[in-house]
DOGU-596677 format. One record per atom (N, C-alpha, C): residue in three letters; atom name; x, y, z negated. Coordinates in Angstrom, 2 decimals. Atoms other than C-alpha are relative to their C-alpha. Layout:
% DOGU-596677
+-----+----+---------+---------+---------+
|  aa | at |      px |      py |      pz |
+-----+----+---------+---------+---------+
| ALA | CA |       X |       Y |       Z |
...
+-----+----+---------+---------+---------+
//
This chain:
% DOGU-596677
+-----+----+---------+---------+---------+
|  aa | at |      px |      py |      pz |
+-----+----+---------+---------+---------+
| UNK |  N |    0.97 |   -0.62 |    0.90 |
| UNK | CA |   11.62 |   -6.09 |   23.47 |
| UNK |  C |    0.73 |    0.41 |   -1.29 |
| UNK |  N |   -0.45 |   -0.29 |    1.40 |
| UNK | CA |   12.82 |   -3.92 |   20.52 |
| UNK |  C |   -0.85 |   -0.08 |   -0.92 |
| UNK |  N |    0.92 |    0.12 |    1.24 |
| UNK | CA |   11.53 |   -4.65 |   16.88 |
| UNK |  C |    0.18 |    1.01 |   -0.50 |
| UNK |  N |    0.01 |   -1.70 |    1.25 |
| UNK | CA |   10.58 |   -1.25 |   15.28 |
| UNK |  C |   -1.01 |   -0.24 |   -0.79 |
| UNK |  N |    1.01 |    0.70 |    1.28 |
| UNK | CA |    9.32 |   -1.60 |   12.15 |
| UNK |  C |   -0.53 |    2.13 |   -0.31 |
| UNK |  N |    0.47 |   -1.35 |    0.12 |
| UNK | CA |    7.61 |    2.22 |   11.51 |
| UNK |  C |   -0.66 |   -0.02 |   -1.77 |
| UNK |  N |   -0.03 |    0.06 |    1.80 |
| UNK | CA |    7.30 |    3.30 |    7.74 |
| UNK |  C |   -0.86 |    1.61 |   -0.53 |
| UNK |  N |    1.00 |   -1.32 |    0.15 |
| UNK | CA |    5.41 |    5.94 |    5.75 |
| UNK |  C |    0.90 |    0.59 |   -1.40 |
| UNK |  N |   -1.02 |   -0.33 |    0.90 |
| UNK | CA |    8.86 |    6.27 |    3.16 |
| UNK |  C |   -0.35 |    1.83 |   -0.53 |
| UNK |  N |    0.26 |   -1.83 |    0.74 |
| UNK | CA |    8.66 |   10.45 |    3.38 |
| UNK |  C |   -1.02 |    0.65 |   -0.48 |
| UNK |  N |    1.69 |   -0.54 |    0.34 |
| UNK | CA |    5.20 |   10.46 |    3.18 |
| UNK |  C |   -0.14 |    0.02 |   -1.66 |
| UNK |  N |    0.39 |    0.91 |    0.96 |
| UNK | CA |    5.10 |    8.34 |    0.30 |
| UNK |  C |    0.88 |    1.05 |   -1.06 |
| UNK |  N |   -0.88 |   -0.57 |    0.79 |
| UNK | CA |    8.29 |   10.18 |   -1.50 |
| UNK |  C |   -0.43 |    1.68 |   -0.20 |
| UNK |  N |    0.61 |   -1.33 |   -0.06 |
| UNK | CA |    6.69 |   13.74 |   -0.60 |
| UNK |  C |   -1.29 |    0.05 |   -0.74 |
| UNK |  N |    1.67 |   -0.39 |    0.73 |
| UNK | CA |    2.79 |   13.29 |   -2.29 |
| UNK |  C |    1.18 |   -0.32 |   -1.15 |
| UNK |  N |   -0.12 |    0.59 |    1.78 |
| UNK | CA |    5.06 |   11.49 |   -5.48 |
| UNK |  C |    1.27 |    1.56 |   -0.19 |
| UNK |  N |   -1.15 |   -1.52 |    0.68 |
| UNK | CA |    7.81 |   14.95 |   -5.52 |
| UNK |  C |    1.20 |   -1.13 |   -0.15 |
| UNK |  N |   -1.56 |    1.03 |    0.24 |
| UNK | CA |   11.13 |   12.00 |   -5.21 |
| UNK |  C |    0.34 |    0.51 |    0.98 |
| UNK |  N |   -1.58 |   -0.17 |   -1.07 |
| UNK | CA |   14.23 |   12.60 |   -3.47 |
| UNK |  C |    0.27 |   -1.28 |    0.65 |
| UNK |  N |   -0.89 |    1.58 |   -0.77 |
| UNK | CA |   16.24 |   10.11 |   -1.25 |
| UNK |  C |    0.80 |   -0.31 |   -1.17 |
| UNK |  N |   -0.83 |    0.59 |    1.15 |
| UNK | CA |   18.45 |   10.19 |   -4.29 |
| UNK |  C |   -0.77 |   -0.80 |   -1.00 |
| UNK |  N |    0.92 |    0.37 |    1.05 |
| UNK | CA |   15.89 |    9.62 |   -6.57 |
| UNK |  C |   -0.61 |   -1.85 |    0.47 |
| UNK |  N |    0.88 |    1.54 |   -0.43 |
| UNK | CA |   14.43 |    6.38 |   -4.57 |
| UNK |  C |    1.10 |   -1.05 |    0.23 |
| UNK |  N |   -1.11 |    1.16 |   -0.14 |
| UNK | CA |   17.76 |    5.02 |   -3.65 |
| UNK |  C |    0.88 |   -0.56 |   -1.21 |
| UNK |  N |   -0.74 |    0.44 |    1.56 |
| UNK | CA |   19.01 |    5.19 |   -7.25 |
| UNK |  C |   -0.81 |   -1.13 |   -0.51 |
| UNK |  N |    0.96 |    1.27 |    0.38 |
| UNK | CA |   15.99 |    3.03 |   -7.97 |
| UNK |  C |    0.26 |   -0.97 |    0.47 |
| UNK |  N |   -0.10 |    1.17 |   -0.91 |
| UNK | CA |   16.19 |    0.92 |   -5.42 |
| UNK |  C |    1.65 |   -0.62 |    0.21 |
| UNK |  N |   -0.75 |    0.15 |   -0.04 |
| UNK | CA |   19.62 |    0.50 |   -5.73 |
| UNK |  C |    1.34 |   -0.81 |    1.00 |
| UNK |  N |   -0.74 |   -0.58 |   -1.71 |
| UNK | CA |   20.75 |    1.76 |   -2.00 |
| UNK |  C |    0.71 |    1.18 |    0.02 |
| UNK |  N |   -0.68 |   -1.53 |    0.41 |
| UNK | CA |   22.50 |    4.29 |   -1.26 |
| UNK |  C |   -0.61 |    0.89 |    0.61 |
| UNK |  N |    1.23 |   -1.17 |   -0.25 |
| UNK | CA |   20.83 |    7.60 |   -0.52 |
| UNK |  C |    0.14 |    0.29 |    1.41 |
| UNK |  N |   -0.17 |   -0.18 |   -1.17 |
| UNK | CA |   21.93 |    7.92 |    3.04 |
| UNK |  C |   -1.14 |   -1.52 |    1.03 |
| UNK |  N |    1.24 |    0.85 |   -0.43 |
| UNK | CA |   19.85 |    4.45 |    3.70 |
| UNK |  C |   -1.25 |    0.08 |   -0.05 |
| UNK |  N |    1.60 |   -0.31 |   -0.41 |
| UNK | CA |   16.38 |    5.80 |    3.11 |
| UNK |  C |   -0.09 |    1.10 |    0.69 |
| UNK |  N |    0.18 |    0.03 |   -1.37 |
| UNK | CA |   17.30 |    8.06 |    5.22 |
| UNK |  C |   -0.34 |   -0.28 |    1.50 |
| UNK |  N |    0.46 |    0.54 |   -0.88 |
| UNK | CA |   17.83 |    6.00 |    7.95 |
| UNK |  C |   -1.04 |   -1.17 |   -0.08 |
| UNK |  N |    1.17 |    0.42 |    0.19 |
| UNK | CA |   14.82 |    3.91 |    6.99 |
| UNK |  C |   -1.15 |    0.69 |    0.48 |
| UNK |  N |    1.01 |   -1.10 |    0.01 |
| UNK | CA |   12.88 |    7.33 |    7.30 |
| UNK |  C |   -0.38 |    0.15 |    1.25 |
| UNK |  N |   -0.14 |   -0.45 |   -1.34 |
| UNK | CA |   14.21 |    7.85 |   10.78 |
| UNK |  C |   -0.25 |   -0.77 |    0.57 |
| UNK |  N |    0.11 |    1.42 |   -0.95 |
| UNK | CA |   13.71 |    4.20 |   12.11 |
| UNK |  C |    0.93 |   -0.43 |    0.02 |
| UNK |  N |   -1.09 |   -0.33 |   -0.46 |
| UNK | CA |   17.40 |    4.27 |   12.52 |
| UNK |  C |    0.26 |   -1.63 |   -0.60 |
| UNK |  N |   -0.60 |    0.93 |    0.35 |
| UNK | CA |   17.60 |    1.03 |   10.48 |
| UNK |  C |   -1.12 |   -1.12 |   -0.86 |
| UNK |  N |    0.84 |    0.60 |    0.61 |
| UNK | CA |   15.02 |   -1.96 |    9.35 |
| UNK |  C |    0.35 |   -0.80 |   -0.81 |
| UNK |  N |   -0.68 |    0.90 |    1.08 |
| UNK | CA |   14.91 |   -3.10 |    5.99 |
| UNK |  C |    0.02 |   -1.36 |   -0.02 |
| UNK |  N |    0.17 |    1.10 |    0.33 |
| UNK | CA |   14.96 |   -6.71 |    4.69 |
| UNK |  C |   -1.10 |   -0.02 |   -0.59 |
| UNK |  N |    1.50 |    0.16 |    0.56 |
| UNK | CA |   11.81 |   -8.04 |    3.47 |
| UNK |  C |    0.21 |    0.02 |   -1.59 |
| UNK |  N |   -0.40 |   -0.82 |    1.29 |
| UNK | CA |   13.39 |   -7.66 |    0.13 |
| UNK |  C |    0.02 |    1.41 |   -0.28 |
| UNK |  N |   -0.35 |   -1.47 |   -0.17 |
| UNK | CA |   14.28 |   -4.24 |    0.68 |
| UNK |  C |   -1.79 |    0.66 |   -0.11 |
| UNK |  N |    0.85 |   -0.88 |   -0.46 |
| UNK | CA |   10.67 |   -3.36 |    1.99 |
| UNK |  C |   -1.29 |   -0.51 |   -1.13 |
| UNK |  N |    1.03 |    0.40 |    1.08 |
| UNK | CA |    8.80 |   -5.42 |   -1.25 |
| UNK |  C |    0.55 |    0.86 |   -0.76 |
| UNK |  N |   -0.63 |   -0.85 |    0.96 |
| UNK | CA |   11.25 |   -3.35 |   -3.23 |
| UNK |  C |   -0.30 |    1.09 |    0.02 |
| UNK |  N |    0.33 |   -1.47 |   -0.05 |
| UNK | CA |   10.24 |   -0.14 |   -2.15 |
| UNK |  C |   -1.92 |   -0.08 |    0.25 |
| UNK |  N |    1.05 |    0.01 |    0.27 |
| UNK | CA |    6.61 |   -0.96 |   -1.98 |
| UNK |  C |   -1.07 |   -0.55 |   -1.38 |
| UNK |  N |   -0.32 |   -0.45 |    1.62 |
| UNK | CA |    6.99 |   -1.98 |   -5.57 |
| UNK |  C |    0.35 |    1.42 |   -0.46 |
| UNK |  N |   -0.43 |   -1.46 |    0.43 |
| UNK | CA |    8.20 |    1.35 |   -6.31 |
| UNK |  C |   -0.91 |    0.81 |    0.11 |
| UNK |  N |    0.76 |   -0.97 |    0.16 |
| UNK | CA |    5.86 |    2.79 |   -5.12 |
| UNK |  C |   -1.83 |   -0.25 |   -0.18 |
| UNK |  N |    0.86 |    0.68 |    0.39 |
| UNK | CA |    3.33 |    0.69 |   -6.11 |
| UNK |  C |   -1.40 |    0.01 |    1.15 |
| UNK |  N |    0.63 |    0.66 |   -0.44 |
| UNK | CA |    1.39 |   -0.19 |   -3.41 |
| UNK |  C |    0.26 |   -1.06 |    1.05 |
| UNK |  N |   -0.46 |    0.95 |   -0.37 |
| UNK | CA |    0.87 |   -2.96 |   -0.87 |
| UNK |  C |    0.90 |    0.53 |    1.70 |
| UNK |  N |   -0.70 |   -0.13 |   -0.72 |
| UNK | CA |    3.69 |   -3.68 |    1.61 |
| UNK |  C |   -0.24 |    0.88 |    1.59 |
| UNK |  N |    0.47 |   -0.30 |   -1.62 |
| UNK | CA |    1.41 |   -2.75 |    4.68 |
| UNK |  C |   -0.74 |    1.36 |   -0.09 |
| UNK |  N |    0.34 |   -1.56 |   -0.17 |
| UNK | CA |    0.72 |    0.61 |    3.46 |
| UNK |  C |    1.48 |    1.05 |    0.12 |
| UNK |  N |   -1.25 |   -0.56 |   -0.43 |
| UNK | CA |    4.32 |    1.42 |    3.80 |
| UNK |  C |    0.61 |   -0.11 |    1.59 |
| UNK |  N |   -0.79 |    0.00 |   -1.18 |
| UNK | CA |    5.57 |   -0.10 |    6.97 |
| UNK |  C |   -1.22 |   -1.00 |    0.88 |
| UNK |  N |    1.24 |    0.34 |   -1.18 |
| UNK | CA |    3.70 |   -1.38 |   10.23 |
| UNK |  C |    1.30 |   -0.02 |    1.11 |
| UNK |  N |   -0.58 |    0.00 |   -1.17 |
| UNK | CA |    4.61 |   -2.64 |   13.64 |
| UNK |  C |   -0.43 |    0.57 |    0.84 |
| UNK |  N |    0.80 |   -0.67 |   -0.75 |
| UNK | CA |    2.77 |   -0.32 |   15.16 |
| UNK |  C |   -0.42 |    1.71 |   -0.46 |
| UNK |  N |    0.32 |   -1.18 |    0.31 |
| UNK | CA |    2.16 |    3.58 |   14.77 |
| UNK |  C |   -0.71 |    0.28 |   -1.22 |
| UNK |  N |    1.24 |   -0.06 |    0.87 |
| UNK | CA |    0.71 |    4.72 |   11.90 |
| UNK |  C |   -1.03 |    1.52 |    0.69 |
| UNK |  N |    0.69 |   -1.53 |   -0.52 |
| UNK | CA |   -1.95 |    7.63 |   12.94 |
| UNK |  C |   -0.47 |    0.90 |   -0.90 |
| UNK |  N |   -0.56 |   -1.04 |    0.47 |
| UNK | CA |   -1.39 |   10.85 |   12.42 |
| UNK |  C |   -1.26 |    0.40 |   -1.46 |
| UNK |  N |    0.50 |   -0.21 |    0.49 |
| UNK | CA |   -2.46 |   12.45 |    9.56 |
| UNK |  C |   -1.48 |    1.41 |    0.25 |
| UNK |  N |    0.68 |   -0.92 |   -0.49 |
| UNK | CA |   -5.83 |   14.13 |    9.88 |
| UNK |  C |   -1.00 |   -0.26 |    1.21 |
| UNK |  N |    0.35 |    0.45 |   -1.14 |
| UNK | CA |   -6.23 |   12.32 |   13.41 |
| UNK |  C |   -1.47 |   -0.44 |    0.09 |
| UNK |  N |    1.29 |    0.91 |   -0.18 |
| UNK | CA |   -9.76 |   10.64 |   12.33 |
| UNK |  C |   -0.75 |    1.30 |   -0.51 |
| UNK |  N |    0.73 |   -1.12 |    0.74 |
| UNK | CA |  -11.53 |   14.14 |   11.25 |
| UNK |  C |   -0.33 |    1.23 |    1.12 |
| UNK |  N |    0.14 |   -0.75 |   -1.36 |
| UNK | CA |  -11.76 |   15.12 |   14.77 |
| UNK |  C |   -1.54 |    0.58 |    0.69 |
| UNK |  N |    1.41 |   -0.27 |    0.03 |
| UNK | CA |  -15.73 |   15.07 |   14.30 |
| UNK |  C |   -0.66 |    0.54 |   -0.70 |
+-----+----+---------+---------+---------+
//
């Protein structure tokens, strides 16, 4: 069983107008890691993922999930 942790990072960095530079300078990663954060490619530490849900000020489980987040739009189907 693989652990994929699934994240809402571009979402989150796209409504606020931040860069990967911009979030990793904060967070003080390097900009190629929220990248692969973005992509799945790599799951943070639970430090890592309070740190960036600090940042962006809300709670941890509106950023990342073990499970799909659904799509945007998906519930407006009625």
């Amino acid at each position: 069983m693989s652990e994929v942790i699934y994240n809402r990072i571009a979402m989150l960095r796209a409504e606020r107008g931040i860069s990967r530079r911009q979030l990793s300078d904060a967070l003080g990663v390097h900009y190629q890691t929220v990248g692969y954060l973005e992509r799945g490619e790599y799951s943070p530490s639970l430090y890592l993922a309070l740190k960036i849900a600090e940042y962006f000020e809300v709670a941890v489980e509106v950023v990342f999930s073990t499970a799909p987040f659904p799509r945007i739009g998906a519930e407006r189907a009625g």
